[in-house]
matplotlib code that plots the C-alpha trace (Angstrom):
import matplotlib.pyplot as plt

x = [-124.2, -122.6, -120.6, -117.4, -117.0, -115.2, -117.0, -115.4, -116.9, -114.1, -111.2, -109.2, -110.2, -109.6, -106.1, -105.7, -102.5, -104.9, -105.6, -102.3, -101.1, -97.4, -96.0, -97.5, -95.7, -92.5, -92.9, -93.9, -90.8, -88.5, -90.0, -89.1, -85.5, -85.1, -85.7, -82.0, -81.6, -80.9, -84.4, -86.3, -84.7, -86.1, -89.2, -89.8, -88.5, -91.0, -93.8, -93.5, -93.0, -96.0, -94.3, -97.1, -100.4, -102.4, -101.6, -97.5, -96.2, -92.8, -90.8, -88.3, -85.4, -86.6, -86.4, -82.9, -80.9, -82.4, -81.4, -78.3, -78.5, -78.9, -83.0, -82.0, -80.5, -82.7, -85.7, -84.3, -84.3, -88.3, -88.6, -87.4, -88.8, -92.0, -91.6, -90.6, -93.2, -96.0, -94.9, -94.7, -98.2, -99.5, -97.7, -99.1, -102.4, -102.5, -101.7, -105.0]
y = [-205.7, -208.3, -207.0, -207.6, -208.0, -204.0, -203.2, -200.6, -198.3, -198.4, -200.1, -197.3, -197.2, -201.0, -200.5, -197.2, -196.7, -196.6, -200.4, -201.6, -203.3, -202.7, -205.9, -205.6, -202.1, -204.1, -206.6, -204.1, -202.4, -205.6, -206.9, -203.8, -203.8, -206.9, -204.0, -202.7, -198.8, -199.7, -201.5, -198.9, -195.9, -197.4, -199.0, -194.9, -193.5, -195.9, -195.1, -191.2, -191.3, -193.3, -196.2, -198.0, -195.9, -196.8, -196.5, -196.2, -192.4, -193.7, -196.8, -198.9, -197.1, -193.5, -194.9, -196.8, -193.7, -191.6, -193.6, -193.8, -197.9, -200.6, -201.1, -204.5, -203.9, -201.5, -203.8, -206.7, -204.2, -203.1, -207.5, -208.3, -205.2, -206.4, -209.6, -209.1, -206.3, -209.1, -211.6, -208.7, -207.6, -211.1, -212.0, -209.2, -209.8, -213.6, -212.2, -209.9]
z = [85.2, 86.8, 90.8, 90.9, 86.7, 85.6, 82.1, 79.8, 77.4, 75.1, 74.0, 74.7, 78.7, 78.9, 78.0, 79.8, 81.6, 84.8, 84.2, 84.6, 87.0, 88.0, 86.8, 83.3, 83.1, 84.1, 81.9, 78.4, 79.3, 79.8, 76.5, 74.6, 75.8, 73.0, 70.2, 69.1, 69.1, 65.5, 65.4, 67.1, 65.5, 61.7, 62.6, 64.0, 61.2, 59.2, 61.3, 61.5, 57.5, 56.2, 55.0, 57.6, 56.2, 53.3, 50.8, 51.8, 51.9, 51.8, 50.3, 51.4, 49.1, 50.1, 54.4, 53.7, 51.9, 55.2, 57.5, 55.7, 55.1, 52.6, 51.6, 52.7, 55.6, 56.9, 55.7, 58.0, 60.7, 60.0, 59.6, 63.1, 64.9, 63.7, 64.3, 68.2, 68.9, 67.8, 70.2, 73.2, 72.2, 72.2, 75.2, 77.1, 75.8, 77.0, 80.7, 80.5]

ax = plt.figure().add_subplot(projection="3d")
ax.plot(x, y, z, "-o")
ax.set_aspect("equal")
plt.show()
């Protein structure tokens, strides 16, 4: 092994909290803060339901008349949650 070059065993103690560095903590929690409460309360509904496993445990229809919402409204809400937690992940990922 290389001095000076860190090596990690896993993927998981790469990206442990201990790796951070203050400003990426800053910046994951500045990035989320473009996620509505509207956005984040489905996309966790979504995830703690199964409608992310697979196969699905959960449909559009079934998420949308819990959360009390349109399927397409609460699908547009799934769409751009997803859509802005890919470009934090990739952002942070370019900075490690």
């Amino acid at each position: 092994m290389k001095k000076g070059k860190k090596h990690f065993s896993s993927i998981e103690e790469a990206i442990s909290l201990s790796s951070f560095r203050a400003n990426d903590f800053f910046f994951l929690k500045s990035a989320t803060r473009q996620i509505s409460s509207k956005q984040r309360e489905a996309f966790q509904k979504a995830l703690a339901q199964g409608y992310y496993e697979n196969p699905r445990k959960t449909s559009i229809d079934e998420l949308a008349e819990k959360f009390g919402s349109s399927p397409s409204n609460f699908a547009e809400h799934l769409r751009k949650t997803k859509s802005k937690i890919i470009c934090i992940f990739w952002n942070f990922l370019e900075k490690l």
